[in-house]
Backbone atoms as SQL, in Angstrom:
CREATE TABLE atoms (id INTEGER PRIMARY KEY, chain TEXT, resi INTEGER, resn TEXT, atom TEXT, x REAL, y REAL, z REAL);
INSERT INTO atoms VALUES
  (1, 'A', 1, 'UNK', 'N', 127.674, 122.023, 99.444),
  (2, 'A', 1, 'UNK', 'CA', 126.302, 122.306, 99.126),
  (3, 'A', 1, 'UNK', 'C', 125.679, 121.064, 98.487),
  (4, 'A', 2, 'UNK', 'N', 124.668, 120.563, 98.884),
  (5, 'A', 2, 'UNK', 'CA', 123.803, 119.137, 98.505),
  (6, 'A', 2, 'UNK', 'C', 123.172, 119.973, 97.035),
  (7, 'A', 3, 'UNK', 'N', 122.535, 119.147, 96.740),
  (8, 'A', 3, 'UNK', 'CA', 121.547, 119.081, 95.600),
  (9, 'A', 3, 'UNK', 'C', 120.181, 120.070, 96.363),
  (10, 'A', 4, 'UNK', 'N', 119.374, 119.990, 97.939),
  (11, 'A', 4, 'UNK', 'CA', 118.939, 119.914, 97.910),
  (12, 'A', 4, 'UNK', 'C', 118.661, 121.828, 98.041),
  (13, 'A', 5, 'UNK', 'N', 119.666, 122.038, 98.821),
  (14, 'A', 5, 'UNK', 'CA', 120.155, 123.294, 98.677),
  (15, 'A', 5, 'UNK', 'C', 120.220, 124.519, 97.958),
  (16, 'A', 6, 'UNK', 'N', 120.253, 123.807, 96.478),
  (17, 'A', 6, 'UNK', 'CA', 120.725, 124.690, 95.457),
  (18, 'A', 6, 'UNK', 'C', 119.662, 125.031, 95.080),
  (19, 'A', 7, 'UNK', 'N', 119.102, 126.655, 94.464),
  (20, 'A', 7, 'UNK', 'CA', 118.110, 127.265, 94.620),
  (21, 'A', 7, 'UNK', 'C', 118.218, 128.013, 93.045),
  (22, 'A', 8, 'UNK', 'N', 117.495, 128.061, 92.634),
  (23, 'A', 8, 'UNK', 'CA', 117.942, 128.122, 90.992),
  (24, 'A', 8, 'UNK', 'C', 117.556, 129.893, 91.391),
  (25, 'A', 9, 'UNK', 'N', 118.165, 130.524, 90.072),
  (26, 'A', 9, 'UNK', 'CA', 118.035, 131.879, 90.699),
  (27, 'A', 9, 'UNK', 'C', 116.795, 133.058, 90.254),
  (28, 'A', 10, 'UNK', 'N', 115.556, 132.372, 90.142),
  (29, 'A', 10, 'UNK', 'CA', 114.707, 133.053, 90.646),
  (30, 'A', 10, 'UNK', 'C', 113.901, 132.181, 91.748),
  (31, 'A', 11, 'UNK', 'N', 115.036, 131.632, 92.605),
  (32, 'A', 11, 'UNK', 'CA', 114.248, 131.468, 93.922),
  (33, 'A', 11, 'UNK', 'C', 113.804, 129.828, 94.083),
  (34, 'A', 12, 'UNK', 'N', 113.401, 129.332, 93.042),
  (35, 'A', 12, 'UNK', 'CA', 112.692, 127.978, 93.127),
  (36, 'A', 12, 'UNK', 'C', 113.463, 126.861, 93.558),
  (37, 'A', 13, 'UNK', 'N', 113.292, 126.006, 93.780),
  (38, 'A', 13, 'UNK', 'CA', 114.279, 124.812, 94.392),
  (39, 'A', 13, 'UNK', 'C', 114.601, 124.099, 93.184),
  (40, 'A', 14, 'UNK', 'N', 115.566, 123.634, 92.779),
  (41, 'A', 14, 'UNK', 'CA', 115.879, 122.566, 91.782),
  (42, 'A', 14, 'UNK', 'C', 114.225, 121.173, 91.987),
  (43, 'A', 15, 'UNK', 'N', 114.791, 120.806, 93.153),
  (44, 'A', 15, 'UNK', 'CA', 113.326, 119.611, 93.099),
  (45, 'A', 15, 'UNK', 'C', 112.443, 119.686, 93.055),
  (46, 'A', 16, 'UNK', 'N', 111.572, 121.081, 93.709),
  (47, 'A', 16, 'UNK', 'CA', 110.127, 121.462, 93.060),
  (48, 'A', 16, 'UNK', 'C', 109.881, 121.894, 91.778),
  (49, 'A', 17, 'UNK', 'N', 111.360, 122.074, 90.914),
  (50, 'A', 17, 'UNK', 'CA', 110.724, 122.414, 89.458),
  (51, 'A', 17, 'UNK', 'C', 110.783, 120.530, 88.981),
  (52, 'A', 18, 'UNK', 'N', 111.122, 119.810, 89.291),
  (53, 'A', 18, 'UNK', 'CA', 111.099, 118.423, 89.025),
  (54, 'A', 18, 'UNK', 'C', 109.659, 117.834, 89.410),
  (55, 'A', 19, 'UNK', 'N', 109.427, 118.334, 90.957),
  (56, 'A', 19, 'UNK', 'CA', 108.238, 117.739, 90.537),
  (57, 'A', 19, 'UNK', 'C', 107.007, 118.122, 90.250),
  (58, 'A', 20, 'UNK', 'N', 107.224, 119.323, 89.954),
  (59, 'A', 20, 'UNK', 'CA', 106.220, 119.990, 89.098),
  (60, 'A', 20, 'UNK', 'C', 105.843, 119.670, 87.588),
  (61, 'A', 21, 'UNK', 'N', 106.984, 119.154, 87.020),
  (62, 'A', 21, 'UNK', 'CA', 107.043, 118.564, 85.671),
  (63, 'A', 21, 'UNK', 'C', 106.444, 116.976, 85.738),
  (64, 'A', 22, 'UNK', 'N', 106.919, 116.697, 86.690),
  (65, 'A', 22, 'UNK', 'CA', 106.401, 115.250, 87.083),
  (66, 'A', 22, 'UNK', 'C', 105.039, 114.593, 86.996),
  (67, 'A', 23, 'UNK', 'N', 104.402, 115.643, 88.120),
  (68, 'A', 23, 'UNK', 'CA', 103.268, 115.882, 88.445),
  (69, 'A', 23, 'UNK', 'C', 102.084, 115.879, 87.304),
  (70, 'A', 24, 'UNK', 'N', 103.351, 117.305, 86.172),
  (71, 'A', 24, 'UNK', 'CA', 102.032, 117.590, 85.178),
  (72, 'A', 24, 'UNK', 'C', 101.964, 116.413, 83.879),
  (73, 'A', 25, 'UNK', 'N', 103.284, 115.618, 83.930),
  (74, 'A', 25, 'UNK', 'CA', 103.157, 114.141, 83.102),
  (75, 'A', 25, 'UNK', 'C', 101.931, 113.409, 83.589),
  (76, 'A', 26, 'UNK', 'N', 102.812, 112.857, 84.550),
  (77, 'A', 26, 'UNK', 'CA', 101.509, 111.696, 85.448),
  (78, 'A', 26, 'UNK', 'C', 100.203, 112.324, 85.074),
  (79, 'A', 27, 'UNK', 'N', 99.878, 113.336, 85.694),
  (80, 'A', 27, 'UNK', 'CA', 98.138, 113.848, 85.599),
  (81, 'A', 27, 'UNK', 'C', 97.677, 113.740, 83.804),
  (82, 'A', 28, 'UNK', 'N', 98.886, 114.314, 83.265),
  (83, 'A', 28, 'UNK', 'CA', 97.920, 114.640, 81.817),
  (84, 'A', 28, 'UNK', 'C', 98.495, 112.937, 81.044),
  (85, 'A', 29, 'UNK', 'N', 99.302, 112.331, 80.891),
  (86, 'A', 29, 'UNK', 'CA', 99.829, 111.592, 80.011),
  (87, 'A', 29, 'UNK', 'C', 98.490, 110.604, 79.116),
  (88, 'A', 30, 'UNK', 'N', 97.478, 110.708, 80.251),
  (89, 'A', 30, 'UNK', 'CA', 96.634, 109.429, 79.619),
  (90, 'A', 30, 'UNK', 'C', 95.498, 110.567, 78.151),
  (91, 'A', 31, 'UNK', 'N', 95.532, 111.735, 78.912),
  (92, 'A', 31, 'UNK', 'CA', 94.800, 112.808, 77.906),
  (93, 'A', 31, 'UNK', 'C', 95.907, 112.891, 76.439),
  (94, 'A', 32, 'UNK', 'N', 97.260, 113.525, 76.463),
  (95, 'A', 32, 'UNK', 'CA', 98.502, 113.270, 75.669),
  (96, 'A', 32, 'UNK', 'C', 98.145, 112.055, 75.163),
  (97, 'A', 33, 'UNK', 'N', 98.031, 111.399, 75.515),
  (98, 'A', 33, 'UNK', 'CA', 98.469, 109.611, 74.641),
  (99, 'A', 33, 'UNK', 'C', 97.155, 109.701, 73.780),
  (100, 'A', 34, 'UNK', 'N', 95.973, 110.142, 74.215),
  (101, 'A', 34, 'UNK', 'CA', 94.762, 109.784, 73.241),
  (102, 'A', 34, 'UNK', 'C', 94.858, 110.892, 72.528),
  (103, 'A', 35, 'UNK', 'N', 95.144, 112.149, 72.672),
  (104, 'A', 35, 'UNK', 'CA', 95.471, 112.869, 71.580),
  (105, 'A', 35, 'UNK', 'C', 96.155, 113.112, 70.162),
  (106, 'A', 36, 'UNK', 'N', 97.461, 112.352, 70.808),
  (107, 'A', 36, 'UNK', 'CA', 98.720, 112.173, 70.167),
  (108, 'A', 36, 'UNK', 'C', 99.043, 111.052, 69.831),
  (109, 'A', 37, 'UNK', 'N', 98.610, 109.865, 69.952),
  (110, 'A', 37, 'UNK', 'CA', 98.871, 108.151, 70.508),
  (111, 'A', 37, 'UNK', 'C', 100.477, 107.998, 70.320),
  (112, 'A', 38, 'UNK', 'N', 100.946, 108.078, 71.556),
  (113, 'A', 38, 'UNK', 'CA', 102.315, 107.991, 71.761),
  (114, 'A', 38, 'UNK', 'C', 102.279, 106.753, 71.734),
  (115, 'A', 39, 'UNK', 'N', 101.843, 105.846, 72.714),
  (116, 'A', 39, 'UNK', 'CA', 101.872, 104.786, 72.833),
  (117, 'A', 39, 'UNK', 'C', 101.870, 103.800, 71.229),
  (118, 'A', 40, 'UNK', 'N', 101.050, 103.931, 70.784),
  (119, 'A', 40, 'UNK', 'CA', 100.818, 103.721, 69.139),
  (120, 'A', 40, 'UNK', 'C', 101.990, 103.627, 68.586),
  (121, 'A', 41, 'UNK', 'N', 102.851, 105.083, 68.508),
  (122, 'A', 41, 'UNK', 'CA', 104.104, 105.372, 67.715),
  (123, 'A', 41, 'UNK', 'C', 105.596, 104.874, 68.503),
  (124, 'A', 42, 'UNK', 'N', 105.189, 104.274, 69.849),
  (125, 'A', 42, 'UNK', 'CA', 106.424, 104.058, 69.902),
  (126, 'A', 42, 'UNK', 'C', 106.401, 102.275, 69.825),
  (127, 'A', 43, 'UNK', 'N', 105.132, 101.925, 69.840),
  (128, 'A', 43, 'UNK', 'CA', 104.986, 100.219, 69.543),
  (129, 'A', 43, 'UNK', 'C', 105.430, 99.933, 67.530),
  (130, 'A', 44, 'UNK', 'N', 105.005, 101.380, 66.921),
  (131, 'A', 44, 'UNK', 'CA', 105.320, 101.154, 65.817),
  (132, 'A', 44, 'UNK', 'C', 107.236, 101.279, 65.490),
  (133, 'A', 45, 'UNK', 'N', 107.580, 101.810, 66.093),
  (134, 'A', 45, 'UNK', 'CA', 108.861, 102.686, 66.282),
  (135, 'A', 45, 'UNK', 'C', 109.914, 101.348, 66.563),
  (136, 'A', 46, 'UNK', 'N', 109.328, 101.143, 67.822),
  (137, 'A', 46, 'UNK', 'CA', 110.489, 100.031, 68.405),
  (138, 'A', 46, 'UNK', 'C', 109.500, 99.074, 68.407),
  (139, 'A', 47, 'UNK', 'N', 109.155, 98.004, 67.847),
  (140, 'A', 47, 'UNK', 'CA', 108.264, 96.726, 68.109),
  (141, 'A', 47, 'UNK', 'C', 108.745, 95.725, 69.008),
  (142, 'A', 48, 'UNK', 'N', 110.552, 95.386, 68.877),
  (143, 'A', 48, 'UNK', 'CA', 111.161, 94.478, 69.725),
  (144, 'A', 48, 'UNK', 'C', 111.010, 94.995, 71.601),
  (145, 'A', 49, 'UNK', 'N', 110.483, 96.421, 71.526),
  (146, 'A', 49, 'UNK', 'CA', 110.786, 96.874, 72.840),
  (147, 'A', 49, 'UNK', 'C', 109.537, 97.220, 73.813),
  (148, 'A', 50, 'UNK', 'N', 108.359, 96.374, 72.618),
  (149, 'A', 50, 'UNK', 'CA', 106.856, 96.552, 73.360),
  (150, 'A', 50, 'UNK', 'C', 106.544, 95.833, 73.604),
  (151, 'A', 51, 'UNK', 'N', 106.355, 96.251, 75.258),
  (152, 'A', 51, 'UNK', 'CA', 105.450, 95.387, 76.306),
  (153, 'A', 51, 'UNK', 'C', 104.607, 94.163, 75.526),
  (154, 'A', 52, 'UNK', 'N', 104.911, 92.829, 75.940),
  (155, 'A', 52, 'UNK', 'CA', 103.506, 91.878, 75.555),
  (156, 'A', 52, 'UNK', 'C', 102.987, 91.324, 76.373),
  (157, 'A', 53, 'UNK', 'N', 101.732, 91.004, 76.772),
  (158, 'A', 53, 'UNK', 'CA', 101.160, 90.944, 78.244),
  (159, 'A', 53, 'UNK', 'C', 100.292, 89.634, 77.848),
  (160, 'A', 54, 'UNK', 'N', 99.679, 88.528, 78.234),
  (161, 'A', 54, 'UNK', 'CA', 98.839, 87.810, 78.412),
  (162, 'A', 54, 'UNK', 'C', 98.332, 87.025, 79.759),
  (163, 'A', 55, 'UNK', 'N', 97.477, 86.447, 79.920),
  (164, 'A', 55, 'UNK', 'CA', 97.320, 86.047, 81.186),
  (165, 'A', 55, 'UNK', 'C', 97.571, 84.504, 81.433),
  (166, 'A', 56, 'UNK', 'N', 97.283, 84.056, 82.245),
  (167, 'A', 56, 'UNK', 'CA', 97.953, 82.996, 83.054),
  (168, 'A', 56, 'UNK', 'C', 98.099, 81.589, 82.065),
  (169, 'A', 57, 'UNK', 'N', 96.756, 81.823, 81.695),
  (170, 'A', 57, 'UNK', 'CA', 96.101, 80.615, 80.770),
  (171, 'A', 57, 'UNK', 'C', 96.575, 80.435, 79.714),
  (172, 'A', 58, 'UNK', 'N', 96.673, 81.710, 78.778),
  (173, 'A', 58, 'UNK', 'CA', 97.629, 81.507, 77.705),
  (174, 'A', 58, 'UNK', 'C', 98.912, 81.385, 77.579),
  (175, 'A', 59, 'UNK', 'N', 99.403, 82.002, 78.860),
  (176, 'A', 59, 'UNK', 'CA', 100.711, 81.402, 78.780),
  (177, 'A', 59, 'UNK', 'C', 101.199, 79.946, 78.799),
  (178, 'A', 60, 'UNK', 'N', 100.348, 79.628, 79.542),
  (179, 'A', 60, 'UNK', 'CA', 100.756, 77.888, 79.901),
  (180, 'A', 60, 'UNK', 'C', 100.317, 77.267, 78.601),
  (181, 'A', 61, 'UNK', 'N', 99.592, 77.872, 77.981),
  (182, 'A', 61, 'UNK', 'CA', 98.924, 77.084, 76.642),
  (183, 'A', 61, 'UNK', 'C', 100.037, 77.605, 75.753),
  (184, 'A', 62, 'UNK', 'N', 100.876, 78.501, 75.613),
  (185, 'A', 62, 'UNK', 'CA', 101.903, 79.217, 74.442),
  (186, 'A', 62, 'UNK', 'C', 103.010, 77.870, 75.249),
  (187, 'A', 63, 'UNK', 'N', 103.491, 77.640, 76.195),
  (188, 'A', 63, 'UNK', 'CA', 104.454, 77.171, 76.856),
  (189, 'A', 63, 'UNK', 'C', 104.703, 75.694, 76.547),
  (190, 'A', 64, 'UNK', 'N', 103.159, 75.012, 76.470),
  (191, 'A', 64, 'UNK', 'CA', 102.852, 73.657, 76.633),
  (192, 'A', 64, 'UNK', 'C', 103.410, 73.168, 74.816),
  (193, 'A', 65, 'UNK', 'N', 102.460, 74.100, 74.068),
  (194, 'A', 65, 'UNK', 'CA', 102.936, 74.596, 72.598),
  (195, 'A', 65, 'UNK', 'C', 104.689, 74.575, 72.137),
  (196, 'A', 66, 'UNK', 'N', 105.427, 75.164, 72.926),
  (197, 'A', 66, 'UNK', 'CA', 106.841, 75.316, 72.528),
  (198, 'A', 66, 'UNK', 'C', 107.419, 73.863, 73.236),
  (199, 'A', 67, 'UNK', 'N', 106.958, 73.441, 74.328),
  (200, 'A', 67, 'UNK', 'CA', 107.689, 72.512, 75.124),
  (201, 'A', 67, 'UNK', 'C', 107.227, 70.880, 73.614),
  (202, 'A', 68, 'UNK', 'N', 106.274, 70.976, 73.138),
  (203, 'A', 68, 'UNK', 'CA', 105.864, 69.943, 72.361),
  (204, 'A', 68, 'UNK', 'C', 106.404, 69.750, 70.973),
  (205, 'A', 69, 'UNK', 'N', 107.117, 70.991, 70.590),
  (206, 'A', 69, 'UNK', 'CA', 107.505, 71.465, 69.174),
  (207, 'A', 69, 'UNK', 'C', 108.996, 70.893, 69.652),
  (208, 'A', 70, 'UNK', 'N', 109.688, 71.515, 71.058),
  (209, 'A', 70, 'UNK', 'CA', 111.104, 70.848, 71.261),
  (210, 'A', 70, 'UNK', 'C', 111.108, 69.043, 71.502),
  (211, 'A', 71, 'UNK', 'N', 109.945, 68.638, 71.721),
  (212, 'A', 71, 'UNK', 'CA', 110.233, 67.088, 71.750),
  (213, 'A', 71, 'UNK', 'C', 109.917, 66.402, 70.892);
């Protein structure tokens, strides 16, 4: 018997209760996060493990910066 098979026993499929949960993350998460600011608490939580993003320009300018400090 696969995974896909197995039918939980009132009937439902194992994977449609997955992506039913799925579904209702994705759709609501951005409503959740401004409610709750997850995002907020887990940048406070774990700091070493949050995303840092800049664009092209500053990078080469952070880069040019470290390459000048090593010579």
């Amino acid at each position: 018997m696969t995974l896909l098979q197995y039918h939980e026993p009132n009937g439902l499929p194992f994977p449609g209760v997955w992506f039913i949960l799925f579904t209702a993350n994705f759709l609501l998460y951005d409503t959740l996060d401004e409610i709750f600011h997850i995002e907020e608490e887990i940048t406070q939580a774990f700091p070493e493990q949050t995303a840092f993003y800049e664009d092209d320009k500053t990078w080469m300018k952070r880069k040019q910066k470290e390459q000048s400090r090593k010579n």
